[in-house]
C-alpha positions in Angstrom: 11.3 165.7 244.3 13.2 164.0 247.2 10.2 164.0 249.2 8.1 162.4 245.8 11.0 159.4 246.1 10.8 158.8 250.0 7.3 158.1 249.8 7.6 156.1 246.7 10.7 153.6 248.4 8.0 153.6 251.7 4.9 152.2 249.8 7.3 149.9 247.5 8.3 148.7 251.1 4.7 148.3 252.1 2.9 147.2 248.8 5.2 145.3 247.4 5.5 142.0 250.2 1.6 142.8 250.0 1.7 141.9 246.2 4.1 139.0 246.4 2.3 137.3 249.1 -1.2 137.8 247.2 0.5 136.3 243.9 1.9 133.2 245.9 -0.8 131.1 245.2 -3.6 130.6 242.9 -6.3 133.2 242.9 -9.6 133.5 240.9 -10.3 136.6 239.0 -13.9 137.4 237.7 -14.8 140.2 235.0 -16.8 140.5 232.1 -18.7 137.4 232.6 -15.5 135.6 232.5 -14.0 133.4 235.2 -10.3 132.3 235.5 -7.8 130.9 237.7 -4.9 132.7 237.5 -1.9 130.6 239.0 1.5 132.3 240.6 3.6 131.6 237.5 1.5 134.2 234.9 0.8 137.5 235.0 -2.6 138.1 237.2 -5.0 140.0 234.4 -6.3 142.7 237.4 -3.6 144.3 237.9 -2.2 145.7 234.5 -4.0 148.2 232.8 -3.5 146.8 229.6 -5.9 144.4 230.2 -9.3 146.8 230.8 -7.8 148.8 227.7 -7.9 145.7 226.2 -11.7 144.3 227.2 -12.9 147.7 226.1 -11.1 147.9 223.0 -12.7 144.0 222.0 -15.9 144.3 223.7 -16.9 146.9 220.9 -16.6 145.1 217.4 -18.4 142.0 216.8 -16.5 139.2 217.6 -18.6 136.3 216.0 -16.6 134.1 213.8 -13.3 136.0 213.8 -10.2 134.8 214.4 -8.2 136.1 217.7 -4.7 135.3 217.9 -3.3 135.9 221.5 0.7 135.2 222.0 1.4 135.0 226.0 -1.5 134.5 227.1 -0.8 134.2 230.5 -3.7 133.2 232.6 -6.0 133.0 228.9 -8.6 135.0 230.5 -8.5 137.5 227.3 -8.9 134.4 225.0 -11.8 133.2 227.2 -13.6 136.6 226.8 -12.9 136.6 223.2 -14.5 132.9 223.0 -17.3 134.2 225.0 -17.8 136.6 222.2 -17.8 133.9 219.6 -14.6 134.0 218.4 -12.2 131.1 217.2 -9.5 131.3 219.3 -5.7 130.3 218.9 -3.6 131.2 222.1 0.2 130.6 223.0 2.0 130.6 226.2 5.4 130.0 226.9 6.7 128.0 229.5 9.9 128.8 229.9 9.2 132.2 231.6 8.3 131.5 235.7 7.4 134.9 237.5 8.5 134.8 240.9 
């Protein structure tokens, strides 16, 4: 278990500068047919799970004419997809959240 944490603390060491430095400034992301510009104070879309779960999950019913509400939208690139799809779209983010 010891051994589990050491290498854990080492690659948060390693990784984690790597991540910060990548998230410092604007960065295009590109899936689906969808293509966003994810700026340094949202979440960046390719690196949470949640987000494939969630293209699968609405790339499967038809999204034509339905109504997609997404709150925290972040970088909006699930709303664009949705719009993509032919949904009507209604999207929030907050801006009093910054993500250093």
């Amino acid at each position: 278990m010891r051994l589990k944490k050491k290498v854990l603390n080492k690659l948060h060491v390693i990784i984690g500068p790597l991540v910060k430095r990548y998230l410092s400034k604007p960065r295009r992301f590109r899936s689906h047919g969808v293509d966003v510009l994810v700026l340094p104070s949202v979440c960046h879309p390719g690196l949470f799970f949640s987000t494939r779960l969630l293209l699968q999950y609405l790339g499967t019913p038809d999204l034509k004419e339905k109504r997609v509400l997404e709150l925290g939208a972040g970088s909006g690139f699930l709303s664009v997809f949705c719009a993509k799809m032919g949904a009507y779209i209604h999207y929030y983010q907050s801006s009093f959240f910054y993500y250093n």
